[in-house]
C-alpha positions in Angstrom: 0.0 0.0 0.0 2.5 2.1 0.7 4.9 1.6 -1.6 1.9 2.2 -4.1 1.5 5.0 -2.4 -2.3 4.1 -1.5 -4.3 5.2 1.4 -5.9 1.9 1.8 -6.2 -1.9 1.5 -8.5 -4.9 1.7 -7.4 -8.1 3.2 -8.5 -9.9 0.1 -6.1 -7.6 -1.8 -2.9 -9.9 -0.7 -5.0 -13.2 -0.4 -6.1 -12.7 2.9 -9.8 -14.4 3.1 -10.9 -12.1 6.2 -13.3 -9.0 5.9 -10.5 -6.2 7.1 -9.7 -3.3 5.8 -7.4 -0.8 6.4 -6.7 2.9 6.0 -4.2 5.8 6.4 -4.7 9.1 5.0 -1.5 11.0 5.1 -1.0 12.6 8.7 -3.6 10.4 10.1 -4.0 7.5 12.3 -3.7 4.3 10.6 -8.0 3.4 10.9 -8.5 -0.7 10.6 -11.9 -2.1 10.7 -13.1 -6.2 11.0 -16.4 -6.4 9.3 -16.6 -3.0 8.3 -20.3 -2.0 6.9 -21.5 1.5 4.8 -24.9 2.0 7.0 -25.3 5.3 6.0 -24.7 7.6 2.7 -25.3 11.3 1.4 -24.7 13.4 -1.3 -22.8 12.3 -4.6 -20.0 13.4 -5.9 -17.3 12.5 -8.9 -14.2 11.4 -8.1 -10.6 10.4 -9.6 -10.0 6.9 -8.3 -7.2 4.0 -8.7 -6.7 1.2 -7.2 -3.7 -1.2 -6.5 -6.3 -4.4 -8.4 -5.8 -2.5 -11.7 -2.2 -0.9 -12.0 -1.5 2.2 -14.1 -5.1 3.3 -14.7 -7.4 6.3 -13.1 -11.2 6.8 -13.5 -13.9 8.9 -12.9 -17.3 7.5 -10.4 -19.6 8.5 -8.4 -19.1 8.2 -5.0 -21.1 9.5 -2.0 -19.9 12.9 -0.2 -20.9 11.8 3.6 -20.7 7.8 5.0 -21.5 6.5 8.3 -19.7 3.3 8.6 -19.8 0.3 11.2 -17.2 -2.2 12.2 -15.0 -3.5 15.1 -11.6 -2.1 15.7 -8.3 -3.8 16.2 -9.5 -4.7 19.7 -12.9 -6.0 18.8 -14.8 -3.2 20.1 -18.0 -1.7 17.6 -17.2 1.7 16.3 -19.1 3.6 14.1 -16.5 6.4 11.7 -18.5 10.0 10.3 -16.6 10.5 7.1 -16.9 12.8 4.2 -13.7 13.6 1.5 -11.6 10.7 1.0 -11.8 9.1 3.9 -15.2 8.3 2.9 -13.9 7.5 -0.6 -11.3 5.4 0.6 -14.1 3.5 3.5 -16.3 2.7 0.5 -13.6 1.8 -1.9 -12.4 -1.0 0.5 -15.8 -2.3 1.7 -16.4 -2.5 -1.9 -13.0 -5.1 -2.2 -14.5 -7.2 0.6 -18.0 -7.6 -1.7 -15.6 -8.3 -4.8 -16.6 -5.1 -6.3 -13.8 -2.7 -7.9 -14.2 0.8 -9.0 -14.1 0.1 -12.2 -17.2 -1.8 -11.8 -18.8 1.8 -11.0 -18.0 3.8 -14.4 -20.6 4.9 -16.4 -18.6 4.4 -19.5 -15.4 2.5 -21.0 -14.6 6.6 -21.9 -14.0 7.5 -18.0 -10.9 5.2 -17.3 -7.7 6.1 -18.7 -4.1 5.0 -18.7 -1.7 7.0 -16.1 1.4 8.7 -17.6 5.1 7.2 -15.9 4.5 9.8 -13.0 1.1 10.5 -10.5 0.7 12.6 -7.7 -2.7 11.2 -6.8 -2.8 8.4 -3.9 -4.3 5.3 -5.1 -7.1 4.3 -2.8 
């Protein structure tokens, strides 16, 4: 994840059968959730996404401005995380890796991926 330089990961990303995820924005906390759940979602929004499943391509979705979502922290007690920006990107992103879903699966056309350059600022999610 890192090394991608991603903000988060899915335990089924690296063949790990559990529903984790995990998260860190840049400055923040790292934020790791067992059976994490979206219960809650506002607004819309289009976003720039990548992801470390499909290497060297971007594309533009839909994604909700607000989430509430639901899960147990590292020491099994329920929490429930208020996000909005891309930590809400990045909490439905993974959720969606633990359903098998990947962003791509959420463009509204072939037209909105395209093919990164040798160099990108933009975290993959």
């Amino acid at each position: 994840m890192h090394q991608a330089q991603g903000v988060g990961l899915a335990a089924p990303q690296i063949g790990v059968l559990l529903r984790v995820i995990v998260i860190e924005l840049p400055g923040e906390e790292v934020l790791a959730l067992v059976n994490p759940e979206i219960v809650r979602r506002s607004g819309e929004r289009l976003v720039e996404e990548g992801c470390l499943c499909v290497p060297g391509y971007r594309g533009e979705i839909k994604r909700s401005e607000k989430v509430t979502a639901k899960g147990l922290d590292w020491q099994g007690k329920e929490v429930r995380i208020k996000a909005e920006g891309l930590l809400a990107q990045a909490l439905e992103h993974e959720t969606d890796h633990l359903r098998g879903v990947l962003y791509i699966d959420h463009l509204e056309s072939i037209d909105k991926l395209y093919r990164l350059g040798e160099e990108t600022e933009t975290p993959e999610i």
